[in-house]
C-alpha positions, -999 to 999 in steps of 0.1 A, spaced: -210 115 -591 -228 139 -565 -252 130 -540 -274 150 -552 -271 137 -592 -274 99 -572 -307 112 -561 -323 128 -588 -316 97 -608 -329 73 -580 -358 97 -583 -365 93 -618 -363 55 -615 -386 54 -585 -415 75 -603 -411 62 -636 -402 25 -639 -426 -5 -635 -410 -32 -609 -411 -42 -574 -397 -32 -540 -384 -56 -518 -399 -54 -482 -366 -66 -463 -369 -49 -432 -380 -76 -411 -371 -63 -371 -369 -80 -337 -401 -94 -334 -406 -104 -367 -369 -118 -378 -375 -152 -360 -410 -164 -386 -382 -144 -413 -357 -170 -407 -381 -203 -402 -397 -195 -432 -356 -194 -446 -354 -231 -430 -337 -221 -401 -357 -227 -370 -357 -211 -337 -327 -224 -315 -301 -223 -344 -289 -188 -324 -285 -183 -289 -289 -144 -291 -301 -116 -309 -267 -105 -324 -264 -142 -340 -300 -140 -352 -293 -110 -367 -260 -123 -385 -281 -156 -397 -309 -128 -410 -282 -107 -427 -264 -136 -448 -306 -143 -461 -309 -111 -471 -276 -105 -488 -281 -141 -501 -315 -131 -515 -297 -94 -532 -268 -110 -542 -289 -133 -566 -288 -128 -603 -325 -123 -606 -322 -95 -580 -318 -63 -598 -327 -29 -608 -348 -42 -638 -371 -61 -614 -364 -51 -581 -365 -12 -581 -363 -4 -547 -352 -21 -515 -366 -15 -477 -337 -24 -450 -334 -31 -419 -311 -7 -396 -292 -32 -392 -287 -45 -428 -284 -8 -435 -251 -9 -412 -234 -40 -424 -220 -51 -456 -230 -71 -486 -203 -85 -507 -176 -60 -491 -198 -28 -500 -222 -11 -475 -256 -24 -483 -266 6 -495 -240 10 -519 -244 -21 -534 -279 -19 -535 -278 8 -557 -245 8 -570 -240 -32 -582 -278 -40 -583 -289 -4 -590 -321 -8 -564 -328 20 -545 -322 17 -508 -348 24 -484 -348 21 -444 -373 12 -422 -373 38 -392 -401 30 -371 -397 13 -334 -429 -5 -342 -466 4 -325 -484 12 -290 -511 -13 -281 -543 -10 -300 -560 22 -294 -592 33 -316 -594 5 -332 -559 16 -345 -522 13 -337 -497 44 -339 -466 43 -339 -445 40 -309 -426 75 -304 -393 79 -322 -373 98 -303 -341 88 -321 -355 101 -353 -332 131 -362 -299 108 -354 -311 80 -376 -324 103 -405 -284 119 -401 -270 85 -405 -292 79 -432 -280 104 -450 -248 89 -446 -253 56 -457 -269 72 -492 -304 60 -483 -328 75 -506 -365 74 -480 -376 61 -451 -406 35 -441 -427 36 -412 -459 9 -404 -489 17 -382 -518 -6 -380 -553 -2 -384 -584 -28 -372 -614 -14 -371 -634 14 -391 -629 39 -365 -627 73 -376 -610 91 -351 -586 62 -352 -583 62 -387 -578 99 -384 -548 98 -360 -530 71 -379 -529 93 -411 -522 128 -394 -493 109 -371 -479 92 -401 -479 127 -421 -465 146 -391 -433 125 -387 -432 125 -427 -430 159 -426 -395 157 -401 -382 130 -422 -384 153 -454 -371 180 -440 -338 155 -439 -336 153 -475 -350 120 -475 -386 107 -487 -411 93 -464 -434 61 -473 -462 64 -456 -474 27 -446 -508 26 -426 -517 -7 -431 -551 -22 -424 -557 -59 -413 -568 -79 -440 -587 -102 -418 -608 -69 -403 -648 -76 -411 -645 -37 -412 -620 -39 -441 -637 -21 -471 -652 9 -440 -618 12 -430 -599 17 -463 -628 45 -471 -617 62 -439 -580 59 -444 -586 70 -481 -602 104 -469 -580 110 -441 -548 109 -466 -561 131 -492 -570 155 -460 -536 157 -452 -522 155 -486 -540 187 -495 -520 203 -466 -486 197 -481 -466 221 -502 -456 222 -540 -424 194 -540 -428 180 -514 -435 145 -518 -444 109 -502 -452 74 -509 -479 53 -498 -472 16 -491 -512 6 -490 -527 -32 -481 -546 -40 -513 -580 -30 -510 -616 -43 -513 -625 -21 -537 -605 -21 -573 -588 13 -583 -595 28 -544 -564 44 -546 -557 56 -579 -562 92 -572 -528 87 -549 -515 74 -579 -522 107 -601 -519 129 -572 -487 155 -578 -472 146 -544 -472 112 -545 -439 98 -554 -455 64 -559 -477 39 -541 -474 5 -536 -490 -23 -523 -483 -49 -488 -496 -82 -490 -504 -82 -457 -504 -121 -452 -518 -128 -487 -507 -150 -504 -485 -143 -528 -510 -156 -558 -540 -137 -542 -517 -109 -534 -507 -110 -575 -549 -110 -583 -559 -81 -560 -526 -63 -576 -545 -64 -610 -571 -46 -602 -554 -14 -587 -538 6 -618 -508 25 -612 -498 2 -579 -470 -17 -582 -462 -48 -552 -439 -39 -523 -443 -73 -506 -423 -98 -478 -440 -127 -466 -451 -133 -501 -418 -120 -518 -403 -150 -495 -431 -176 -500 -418 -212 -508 -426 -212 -549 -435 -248 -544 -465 -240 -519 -503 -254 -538 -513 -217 -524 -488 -196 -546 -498 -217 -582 
């Protein structure tokens, strides 16, 4: 089969099946809280290449288990460096979709700049184009990219979405299709202000893109029920889904219920002990 037939179905699954994407894209800074909340604590690994191979059997522990699959799980965000291994003897990628039939995602930011405007953008990429090329050659299906916002700054809020929307705009011209992921701190006491802001800001820029072309939004859940559900009808919106953000994973199920059309793209709480009193 094509790429390009690969796609189209991949495509159809992403926009019309109910399900959940895995968030397992967990990077340098945040692969060491990863792997203690695993049971493995800090000093099983004496450097970064063997905390990366004791993160890499969890995740392909977690994708190789029978309740892993393309009924549930519809799409799946990697790490680069998952994206470059294997998982039982196939490229991730490959088995995501091809054994679990998944969809593979890969996260591509470098992480974010010091807070700014109440906001943090995204560090500059200026490995972009090569890692969109390999991508493409590992059969990845879209990209992820998280910025972070604090406060109900406008002109913060504004320059997360227009940054997020301008790199979104190189990475489809790859072929490949952006999420979008400007999350807002759930612990912000400008929360609800800030989620009006970044709602505006979107459907600014979303009005500026062309017939086709199309993103996701990977959203925290938001104050208010239903914010979002014009991204959810909008024609370039691929689909949206929510972070938890540090919610737990039973409050991140109850906000969930109230936002029609979202569907969970969660880590923390995808990982969360099922045993914890909080997750009942």
């Amino acid at each position: 089969m094509n790429v390009s037939s690969i796609k189209e179905q991949q495509h159809r699954k992403i926009k019309s099946q109910p399900g959940f994407f895995a968030a397992l894209d967990q990077s340098g800074g945040s692969t060491p809280k990863a792997l203690h909340a695993y049971g493995i604590k800090e000093g099983a690994w004496s450097n970064d290449e063997e905390m990366f191979t004791l993160v890499h059997q969890m995740r392909a522990r977690v994708i190789t288990s029978p309740s892993f699959n393309g009924d549930r799980v519809i799409g799946t965000i990697l790490f680069e460096g998952t994206m470059d291994r294997d998982i039982a003897g196939l490229p991730a990628a490959d088995y995501l979709w091809n054994t679990k039939r998944s969809v593979p995602f890969l996260k591509v930011d470098k992480g974010i700049l010091e807070e700014k405007d109440g906001v943090q953008l995204l560090k500059p990429m200026p490995q972009l184009a090569a890692l969109l090329d390999k991508a493409n050659a590992k059969r990845i299906f879209g990209t992820k990219m998280r910025s972070f916002i604090k406060q109900a700054n406008a002109a913060g809020v504004k320059a997360i979405a227009d940054q997020q929307f301008e790199v979104a705009a190189q990475i489809s011209s790859a072929g490949l299709v952006p999420i979008i992921e400007p999350e807002v701190d759930i612990h912000s006491p400008e929360k609800a202000e800030a989620e009006g802001l970044l709602k505006a800001a979107i459907l600014e820029n979303l009005s500026q893109l062309s017939p086709g072309q199309l993103v996701m939004l990977k959203l925290t859940l938001p104050e208010e029920a239903d914010l979002y559900l014009d991204f959810v009808k909008h024609p370039n919106v691929l689909k949206v889904v929510a972070l938890s953000g540090g919610y737990s994973l039973k409050e991140g199920n109850e906000r969930l219920r109230h936002n029609h059309g979202v569907i969970a793209s969660f880590s923390r709480a995808l990982l969360d002990r099922v045993d914890d009193p909080a997750n009942r």
